[in-house]
PyMOL Python script that loads the backbone (N, CA, C, O; Angstrom):
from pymol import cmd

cmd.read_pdbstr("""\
ATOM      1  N   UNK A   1      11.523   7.015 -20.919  1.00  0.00           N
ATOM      2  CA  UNK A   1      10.238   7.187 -21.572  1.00  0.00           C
ATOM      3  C   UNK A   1       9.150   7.250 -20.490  1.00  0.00           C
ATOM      4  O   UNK A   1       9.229   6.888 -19.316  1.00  0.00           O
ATOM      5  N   UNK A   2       8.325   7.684 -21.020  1.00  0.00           N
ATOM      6  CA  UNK A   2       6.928   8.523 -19.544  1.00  0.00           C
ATOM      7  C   UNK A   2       6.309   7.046 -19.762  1.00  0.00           C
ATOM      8  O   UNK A   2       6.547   6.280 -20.696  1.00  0.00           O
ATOM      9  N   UNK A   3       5.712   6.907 -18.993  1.00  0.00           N
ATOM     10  CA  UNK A   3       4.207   5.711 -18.866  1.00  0.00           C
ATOM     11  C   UNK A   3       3.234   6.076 -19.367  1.00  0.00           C
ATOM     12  O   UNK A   3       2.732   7.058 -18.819  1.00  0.00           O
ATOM     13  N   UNK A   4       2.547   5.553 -20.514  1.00  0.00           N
ATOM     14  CA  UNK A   4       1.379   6.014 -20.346  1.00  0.00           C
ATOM     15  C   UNK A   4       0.403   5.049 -20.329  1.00  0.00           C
ATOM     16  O   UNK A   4       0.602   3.850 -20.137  1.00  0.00           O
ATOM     17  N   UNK A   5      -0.911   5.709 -20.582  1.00  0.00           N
ATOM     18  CA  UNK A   5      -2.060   4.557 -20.205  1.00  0.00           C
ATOM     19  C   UNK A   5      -1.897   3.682 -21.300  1.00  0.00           C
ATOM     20  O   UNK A   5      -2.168   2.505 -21.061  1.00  0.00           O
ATOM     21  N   UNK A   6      -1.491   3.983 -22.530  1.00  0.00           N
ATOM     22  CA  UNK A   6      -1.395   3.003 -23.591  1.00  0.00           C
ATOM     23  C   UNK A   6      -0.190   1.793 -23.393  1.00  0.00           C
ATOM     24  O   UNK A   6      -0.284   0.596 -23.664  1.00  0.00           O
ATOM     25  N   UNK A   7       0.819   2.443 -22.897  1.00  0.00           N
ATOM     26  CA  UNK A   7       2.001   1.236 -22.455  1.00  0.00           C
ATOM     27  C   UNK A   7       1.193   0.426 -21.210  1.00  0.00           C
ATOM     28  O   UNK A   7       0.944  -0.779 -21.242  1.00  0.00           O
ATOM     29  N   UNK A   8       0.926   1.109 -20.387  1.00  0.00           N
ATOM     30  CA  UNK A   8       0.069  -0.491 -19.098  1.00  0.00           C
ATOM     31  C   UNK A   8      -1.110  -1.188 -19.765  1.00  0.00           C
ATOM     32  O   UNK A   8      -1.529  -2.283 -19.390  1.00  0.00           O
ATOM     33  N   UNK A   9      -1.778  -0.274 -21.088  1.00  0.00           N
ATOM     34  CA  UNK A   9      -2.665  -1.579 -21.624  1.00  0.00           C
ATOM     35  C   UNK A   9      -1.892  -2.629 -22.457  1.00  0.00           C
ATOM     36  O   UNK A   9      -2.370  -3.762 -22.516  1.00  0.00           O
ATOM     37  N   UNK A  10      -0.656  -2.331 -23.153  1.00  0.00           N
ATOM     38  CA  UNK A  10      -0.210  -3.330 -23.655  1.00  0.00           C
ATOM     39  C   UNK A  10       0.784  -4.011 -22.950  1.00  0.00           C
ATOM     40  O   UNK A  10       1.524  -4.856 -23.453  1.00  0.00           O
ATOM     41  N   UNK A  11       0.801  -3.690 -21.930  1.00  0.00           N
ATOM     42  CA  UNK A  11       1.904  -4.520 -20.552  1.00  0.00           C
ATOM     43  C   UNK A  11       0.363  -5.777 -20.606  1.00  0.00           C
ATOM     44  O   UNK A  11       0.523  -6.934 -20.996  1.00  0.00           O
ATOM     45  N   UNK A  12      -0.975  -5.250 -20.155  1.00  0.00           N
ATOM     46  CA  UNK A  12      -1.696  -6.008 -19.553  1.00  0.00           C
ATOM     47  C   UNK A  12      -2.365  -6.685 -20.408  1.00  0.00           C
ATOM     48  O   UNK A  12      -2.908  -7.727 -20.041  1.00  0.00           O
ATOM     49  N   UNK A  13      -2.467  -6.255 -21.681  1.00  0.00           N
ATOM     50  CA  UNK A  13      -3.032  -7.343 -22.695  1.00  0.00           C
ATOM     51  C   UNK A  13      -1.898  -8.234 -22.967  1.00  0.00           C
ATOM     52  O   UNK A  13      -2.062  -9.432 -23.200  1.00  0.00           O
ATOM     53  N   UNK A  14      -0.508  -7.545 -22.936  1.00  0.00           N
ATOM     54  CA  UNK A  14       0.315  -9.162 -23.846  1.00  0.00           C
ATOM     55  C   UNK A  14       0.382 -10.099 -22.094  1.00  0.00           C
ATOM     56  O   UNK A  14       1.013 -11.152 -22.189  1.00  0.00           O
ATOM     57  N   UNK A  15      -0.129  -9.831 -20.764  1.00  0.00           N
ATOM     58  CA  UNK A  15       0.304 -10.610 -20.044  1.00  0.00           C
ATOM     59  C   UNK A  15      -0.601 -11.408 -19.152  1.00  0.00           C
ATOM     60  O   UNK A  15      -0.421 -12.332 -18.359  1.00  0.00           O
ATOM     61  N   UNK A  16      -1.861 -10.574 -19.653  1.00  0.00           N
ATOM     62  CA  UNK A  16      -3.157 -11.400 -19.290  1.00  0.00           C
ATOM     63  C   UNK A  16      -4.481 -11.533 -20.277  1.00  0.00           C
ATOM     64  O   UNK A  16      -4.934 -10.727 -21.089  1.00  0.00           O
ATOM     65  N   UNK A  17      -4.846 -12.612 -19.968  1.00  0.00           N
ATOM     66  CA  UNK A  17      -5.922 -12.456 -21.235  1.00  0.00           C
ATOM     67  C   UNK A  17      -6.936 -11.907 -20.780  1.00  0.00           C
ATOM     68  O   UNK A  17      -7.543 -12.280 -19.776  1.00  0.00           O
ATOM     69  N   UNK A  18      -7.288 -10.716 -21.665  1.00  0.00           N
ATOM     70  CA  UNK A  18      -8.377  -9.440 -20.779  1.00  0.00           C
ATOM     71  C   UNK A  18      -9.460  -9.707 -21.724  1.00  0.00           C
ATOM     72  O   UNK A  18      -9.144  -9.770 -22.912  1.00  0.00           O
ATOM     73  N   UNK A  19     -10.867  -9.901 -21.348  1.00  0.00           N
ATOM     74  CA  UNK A  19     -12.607  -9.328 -22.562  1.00  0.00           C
ATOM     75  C   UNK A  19     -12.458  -8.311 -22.437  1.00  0.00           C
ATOM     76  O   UNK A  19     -12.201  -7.866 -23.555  1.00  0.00           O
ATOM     77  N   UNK A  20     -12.439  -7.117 -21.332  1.00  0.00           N
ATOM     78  CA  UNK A  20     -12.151  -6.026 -21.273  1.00  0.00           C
ATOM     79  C   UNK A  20     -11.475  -5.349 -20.911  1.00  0.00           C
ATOM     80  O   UNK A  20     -11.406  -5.566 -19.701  1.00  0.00           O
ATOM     81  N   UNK A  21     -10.521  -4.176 -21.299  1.00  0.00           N
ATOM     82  CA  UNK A  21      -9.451  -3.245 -20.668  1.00  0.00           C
ATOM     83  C   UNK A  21      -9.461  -1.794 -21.147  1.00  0.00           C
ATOM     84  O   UNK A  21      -9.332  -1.317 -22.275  1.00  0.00           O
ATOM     85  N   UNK A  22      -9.666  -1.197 -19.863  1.00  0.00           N
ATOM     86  CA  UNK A  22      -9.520   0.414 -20.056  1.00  0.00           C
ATOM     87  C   UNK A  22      -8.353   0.750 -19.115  1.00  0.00           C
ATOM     88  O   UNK A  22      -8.052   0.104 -18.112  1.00  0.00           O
ATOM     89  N   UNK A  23      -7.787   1.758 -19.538  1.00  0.00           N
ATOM     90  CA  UNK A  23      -6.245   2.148 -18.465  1.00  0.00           C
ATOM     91  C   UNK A  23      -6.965   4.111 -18.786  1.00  0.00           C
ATOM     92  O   UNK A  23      -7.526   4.686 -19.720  1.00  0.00           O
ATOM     93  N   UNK A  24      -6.579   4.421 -17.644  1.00  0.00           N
ATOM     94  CA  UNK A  24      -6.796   6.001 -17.994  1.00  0.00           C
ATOM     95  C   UNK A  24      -5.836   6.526 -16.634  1.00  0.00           C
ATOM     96  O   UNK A  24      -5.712   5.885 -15.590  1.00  0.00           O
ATOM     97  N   UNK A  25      -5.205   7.846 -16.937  1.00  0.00           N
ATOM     98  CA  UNK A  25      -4.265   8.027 -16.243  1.00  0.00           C
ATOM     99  C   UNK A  25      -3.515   9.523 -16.248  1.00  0.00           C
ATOM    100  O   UNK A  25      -4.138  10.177 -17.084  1.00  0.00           O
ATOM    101  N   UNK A  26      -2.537  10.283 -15.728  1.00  0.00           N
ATOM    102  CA  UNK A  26      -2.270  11.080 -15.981  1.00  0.00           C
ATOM    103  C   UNK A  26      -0.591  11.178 -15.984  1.00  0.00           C
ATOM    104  O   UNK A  26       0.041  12.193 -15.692  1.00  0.00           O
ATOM    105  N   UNK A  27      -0.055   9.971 -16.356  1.00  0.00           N
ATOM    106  CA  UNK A  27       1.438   9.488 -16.442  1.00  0.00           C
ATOM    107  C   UNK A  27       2.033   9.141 -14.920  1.00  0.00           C
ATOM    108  O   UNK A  27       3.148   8.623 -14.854  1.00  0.00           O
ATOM    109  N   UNK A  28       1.460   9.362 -13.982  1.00  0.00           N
ATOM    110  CA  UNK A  28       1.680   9.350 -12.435  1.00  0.00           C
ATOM    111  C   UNK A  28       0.727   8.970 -11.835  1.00  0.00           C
ATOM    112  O   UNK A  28       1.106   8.886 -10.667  1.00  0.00           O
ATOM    113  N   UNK A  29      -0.919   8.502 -11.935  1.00  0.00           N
ATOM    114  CA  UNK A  29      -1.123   7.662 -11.241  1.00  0.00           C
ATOM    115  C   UNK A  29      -2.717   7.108 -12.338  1.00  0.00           C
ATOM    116  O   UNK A  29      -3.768   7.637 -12.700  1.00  0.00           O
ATOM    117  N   UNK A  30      -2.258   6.212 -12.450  1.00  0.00           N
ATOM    118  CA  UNK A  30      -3.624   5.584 -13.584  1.00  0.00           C
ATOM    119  C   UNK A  30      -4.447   4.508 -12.471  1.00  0.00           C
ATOM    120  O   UNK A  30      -4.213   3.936 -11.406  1.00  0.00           O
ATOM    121  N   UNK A  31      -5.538   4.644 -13.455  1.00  0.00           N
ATOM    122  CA  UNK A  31      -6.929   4.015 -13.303  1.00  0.00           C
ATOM    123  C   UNK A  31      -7.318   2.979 -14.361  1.00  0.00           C
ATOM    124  O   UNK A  31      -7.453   3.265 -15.551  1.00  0.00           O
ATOM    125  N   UNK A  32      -7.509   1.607 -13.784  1.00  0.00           N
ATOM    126  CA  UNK A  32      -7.670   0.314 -14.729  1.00  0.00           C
ATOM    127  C   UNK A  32      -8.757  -0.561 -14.400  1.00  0.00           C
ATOM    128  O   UNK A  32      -8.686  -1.130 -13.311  1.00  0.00           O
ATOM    129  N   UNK A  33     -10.075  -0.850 -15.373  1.00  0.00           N
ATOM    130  CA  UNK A  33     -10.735  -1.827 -15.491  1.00  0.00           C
ATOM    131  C   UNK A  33     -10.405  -2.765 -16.224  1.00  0.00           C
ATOM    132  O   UNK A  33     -10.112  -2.698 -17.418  1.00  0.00           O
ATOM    133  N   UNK A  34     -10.459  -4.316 -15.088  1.00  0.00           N
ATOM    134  CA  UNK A  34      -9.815  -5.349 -16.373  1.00  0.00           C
ATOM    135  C   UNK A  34     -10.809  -6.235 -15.372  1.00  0.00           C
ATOM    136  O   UNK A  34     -11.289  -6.343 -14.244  1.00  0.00           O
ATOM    137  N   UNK A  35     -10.695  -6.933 -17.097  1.00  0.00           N
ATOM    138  CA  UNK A  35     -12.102  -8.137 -16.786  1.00  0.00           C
ATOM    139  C   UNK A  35     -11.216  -9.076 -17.281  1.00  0.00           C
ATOM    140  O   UNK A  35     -10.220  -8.625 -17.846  1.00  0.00           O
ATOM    141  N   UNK A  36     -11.340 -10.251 -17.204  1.00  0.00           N
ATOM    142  CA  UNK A  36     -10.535 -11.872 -17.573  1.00  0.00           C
ATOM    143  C   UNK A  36     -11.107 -12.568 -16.516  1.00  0.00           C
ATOM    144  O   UNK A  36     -11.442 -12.141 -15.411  1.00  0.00           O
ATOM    145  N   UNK A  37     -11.192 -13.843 -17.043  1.00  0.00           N
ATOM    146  CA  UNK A  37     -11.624 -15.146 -16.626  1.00  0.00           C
ATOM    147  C   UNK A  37     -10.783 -15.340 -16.078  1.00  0.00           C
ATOM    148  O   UNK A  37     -11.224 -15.740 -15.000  1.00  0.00           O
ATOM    149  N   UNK A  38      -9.496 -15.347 -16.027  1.00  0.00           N
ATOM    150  CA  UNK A  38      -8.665 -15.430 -14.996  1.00  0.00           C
ATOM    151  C   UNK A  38      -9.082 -15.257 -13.514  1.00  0.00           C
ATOM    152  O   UNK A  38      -8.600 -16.119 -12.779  1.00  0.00           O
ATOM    153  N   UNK A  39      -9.798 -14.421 -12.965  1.00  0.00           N
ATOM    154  CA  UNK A  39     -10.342 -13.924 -11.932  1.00  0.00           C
ATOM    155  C   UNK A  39     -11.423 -14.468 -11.281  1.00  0.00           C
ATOM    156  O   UNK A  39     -11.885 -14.015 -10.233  1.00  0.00           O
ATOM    157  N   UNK A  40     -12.057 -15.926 -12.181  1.00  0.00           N
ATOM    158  CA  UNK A  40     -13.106 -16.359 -11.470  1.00  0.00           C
ATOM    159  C   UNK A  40     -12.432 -17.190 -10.596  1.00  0.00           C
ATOM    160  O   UNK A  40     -11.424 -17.878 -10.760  1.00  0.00           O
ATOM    161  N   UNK A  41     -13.278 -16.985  -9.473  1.00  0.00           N
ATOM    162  CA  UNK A  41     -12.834 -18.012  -8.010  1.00  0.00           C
ATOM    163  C   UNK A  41     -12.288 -17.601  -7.240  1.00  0.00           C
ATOM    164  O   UNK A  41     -12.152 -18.060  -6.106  1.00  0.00           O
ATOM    165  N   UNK A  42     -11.607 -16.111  -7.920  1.00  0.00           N
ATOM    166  CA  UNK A  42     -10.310 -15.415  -6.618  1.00  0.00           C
ATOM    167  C   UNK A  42     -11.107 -14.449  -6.081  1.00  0.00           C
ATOM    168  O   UNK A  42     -12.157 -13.896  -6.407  1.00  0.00           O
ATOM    169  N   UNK A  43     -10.122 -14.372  -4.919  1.00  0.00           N
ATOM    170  CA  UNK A  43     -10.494 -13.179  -3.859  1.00  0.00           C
ATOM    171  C   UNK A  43      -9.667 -11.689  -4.091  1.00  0.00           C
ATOM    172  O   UNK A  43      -8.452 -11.592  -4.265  1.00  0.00           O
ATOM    173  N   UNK A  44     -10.423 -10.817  -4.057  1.00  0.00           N
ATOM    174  CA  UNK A  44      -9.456  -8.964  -4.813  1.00  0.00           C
ATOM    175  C   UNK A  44      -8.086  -9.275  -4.397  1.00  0.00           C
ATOM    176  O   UNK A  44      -7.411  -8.976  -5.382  1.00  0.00           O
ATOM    177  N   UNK A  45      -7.158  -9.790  -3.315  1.00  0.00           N
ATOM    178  CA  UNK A  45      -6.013  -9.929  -3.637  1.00  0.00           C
ATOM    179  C   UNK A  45      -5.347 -10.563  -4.349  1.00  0.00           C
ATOM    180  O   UNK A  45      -4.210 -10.340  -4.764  1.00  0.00           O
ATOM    181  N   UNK A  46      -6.508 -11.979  -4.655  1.00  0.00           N
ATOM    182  CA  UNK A  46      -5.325 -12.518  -5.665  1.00  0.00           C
ATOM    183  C   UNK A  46      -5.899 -11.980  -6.629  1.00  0.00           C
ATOM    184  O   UNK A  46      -5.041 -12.421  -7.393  1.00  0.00           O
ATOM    185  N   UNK A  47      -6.611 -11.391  -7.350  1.00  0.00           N
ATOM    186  CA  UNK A  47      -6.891 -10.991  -8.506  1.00  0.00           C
ATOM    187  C   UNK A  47      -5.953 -10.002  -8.503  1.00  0.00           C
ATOM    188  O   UNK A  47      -5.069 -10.414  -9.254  1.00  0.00           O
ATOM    189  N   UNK A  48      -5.551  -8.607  -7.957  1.00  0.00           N
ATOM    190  CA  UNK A  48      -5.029  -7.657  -7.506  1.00  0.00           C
ATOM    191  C   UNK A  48      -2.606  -8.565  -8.311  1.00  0.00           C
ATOM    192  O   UNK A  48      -1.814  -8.146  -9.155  1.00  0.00           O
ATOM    193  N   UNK A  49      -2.590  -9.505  -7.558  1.00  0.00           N
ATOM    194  CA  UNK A  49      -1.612 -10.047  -7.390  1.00  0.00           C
ATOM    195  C   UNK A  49      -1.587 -10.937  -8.509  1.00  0.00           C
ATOM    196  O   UNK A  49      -0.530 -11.379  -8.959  1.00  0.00           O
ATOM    197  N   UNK A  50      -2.677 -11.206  -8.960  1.00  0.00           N
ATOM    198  CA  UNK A  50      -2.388 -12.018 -11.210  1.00  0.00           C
ATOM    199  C   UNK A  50      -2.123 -10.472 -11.993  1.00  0.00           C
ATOM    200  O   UNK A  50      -1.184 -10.434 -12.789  1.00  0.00           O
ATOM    201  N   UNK A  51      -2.730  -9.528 -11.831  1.00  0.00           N
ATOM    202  CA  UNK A  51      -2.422  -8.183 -12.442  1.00  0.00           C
ATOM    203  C   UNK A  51      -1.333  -8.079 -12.432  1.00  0.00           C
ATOM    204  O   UNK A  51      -0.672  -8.204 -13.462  1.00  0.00           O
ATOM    205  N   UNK A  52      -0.623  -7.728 -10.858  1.00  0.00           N
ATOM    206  CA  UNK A  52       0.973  -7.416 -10.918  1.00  0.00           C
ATOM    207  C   UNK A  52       1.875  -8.296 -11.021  1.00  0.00           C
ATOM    208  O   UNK A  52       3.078  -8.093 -10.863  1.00  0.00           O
ATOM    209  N   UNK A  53       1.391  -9.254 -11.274  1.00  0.00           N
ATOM    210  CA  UNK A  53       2.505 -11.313 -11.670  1.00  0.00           C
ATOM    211  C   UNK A  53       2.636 -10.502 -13.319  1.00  0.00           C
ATOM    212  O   UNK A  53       3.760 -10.289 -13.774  1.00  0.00           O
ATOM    213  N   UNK A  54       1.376 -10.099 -14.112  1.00  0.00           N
ATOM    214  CA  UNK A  54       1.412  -9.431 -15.216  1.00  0.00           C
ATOM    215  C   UNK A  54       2.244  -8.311 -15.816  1.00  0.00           C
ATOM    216  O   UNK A  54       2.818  -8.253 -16.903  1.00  0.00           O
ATOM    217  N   UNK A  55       2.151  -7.371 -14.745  1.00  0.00           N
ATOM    218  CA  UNK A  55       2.586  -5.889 -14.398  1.00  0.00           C
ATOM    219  C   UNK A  55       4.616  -6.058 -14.618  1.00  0.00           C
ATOM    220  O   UNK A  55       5.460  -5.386 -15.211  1.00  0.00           O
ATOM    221  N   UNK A  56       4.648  -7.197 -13.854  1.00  0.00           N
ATOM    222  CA  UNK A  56       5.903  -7.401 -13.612  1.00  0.00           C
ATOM    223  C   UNK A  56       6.706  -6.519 -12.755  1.00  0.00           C
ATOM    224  O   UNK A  56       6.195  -5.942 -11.795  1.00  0.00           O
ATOM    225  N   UNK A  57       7.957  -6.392 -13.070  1.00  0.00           N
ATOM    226  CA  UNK A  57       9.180  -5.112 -12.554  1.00  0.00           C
ATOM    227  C   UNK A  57       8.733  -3.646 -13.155  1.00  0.00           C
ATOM    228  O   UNK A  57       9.511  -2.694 -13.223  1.00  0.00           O
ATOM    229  N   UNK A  58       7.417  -3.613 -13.562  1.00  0.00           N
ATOM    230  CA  UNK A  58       7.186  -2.168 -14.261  1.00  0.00           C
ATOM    231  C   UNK A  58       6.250  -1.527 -13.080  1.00  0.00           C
ATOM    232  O   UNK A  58       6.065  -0.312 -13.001  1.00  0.00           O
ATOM    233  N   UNK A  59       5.530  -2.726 -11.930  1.00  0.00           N
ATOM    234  CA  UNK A  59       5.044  -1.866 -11.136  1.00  0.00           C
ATOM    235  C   UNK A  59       6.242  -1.535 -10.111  1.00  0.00           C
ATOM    236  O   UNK A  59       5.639  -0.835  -9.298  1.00  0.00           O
ATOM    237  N   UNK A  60       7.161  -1.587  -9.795  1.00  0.00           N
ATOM    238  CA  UNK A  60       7.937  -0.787  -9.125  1.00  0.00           C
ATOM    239  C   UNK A  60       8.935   0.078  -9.830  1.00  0.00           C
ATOM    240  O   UNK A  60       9.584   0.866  -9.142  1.00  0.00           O
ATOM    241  N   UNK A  61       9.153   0.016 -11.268  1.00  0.00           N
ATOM    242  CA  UNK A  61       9.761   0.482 -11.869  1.00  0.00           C
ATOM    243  C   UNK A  61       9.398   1.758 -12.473  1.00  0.00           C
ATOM    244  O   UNK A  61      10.031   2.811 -12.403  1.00  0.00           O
ATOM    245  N   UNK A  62       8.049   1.481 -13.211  1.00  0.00           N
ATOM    246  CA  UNK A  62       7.303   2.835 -14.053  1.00  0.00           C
ATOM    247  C   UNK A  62       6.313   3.186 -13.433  1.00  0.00           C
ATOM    248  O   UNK A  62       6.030   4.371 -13.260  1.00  0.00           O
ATOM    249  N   UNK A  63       5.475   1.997 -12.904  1.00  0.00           N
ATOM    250  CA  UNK A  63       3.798   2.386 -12.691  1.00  0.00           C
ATOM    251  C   UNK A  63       4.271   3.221 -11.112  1.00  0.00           C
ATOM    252  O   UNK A  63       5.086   2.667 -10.375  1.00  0.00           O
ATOM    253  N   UNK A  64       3.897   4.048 -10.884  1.00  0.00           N
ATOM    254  CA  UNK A  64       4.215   4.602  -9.218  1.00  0.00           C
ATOM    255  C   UNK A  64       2.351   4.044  -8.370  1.00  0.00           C
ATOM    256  O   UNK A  64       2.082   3.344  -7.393  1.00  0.00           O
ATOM    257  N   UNK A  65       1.630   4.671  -9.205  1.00  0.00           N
ATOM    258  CA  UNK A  65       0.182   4.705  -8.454  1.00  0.00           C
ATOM    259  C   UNK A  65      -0.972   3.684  -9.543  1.00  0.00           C
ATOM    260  O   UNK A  65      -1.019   3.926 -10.749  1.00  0.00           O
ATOM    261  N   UNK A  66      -1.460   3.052  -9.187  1.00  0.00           N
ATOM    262  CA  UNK A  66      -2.394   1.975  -9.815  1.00  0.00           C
ATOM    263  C   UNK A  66      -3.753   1.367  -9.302  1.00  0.00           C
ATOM    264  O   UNK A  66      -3.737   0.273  -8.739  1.00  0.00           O
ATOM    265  N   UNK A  67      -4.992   2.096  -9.495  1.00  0.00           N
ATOM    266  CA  UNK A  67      -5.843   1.640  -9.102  1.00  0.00           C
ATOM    267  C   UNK A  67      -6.564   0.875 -10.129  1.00  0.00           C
ATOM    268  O   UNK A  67      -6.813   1.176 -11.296  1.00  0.00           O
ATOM    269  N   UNK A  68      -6.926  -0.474  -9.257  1.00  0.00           N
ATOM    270  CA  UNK A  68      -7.651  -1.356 -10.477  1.00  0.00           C
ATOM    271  C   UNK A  68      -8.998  -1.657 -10.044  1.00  0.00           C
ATOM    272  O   UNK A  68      -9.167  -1.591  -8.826  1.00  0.00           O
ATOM    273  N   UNK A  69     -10.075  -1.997 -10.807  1.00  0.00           N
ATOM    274  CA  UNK A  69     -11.503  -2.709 -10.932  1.00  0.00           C
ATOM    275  C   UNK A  69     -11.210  -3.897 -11.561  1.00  0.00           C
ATOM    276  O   UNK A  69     -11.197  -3.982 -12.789  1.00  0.00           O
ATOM    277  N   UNK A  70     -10.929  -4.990 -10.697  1.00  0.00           N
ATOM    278  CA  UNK A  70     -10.619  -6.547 -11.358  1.00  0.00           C
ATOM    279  C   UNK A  70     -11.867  -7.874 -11.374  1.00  0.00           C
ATOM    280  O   UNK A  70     -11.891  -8.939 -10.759  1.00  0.00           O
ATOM    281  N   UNK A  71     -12.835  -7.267 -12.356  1.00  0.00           N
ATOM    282  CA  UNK A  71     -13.650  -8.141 -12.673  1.00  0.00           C
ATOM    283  C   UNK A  71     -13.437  -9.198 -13.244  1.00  0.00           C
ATOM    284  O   UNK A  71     -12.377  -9.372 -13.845  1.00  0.00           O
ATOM    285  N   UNK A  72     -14.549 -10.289 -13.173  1.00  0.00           N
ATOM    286  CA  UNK A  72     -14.899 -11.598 -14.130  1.00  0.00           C
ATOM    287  C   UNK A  72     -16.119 -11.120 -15.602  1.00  0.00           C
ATOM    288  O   UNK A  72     -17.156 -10.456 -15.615  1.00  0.00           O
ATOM    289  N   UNK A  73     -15.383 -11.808 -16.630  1.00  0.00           N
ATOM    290  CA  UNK A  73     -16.676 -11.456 -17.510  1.00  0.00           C
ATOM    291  C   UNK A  73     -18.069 -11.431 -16.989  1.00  0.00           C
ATOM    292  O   UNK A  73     -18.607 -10.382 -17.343  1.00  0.00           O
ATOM    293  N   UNK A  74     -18.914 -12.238 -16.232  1.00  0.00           N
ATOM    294  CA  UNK A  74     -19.658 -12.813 -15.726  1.00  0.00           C
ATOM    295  C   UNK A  74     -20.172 -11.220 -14.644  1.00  0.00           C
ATOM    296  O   UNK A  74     -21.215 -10.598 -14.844  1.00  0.00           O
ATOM    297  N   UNK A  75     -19.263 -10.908 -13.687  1.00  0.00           N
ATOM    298  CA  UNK A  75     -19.399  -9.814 -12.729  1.00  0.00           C
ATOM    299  C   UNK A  75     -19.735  -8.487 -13.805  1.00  0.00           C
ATOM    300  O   UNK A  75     -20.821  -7.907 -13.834  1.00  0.00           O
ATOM    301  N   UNK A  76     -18.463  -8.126 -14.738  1.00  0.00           N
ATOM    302  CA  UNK A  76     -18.398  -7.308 -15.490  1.00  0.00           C
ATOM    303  C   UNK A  76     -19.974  -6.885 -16.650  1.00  0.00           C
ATOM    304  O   UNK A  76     -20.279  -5.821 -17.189  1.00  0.00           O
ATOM    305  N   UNK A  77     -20.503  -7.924 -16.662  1.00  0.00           N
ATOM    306  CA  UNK A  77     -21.954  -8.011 -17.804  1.00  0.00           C
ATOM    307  C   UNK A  77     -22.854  -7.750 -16.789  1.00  0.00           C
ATOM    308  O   UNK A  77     -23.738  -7.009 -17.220  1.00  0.00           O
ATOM    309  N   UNK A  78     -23.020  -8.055 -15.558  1.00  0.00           N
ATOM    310  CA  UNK A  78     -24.300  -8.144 -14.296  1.00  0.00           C
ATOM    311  C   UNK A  78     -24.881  -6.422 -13.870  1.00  0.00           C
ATOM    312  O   UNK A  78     -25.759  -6.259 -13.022  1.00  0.00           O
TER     313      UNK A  78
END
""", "prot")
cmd.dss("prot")
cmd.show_as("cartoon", "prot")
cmd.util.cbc("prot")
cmd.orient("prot")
């Protein structure tokens, strides 16, 4: 089955708790804004690295290319 932007939003909603999530993509390399509280206090790698703790075996498996915007509610409203 292809990837699409709708399967990595529901990879990333059932595995992080997101206020906001957009996935957009062209089955080979998607584009993701995700906001969660999860992210306050971290630095872009670990935020980057709670995504793919999320992502699981699907980022080496399905996802090939993945660029993310990993905001805090707080960053995300400013």
């Amino acid at each position: 089955m292809a990837t699409t932007p709708e399967l990595i939003h529901g990879y990333l909603s059932a595995g992080l708790e997101c206020t906001h999530l957009t996935v957009e993509g062209d089955g080979q390399h998607f584009q993701a804004v995700i906001v969660s509280p999860a992210f306050a206090g971290k630095r872009p790698i670990q935020r980057h690295q709670i995504v793919y703790a999320a992502l699981g075996d699907r980022m080496r498996e399905e996802i090939h290319a993945l660029s993310m915007k990993t905001l805090t509610p707080e960053e995300f409203k400013g």
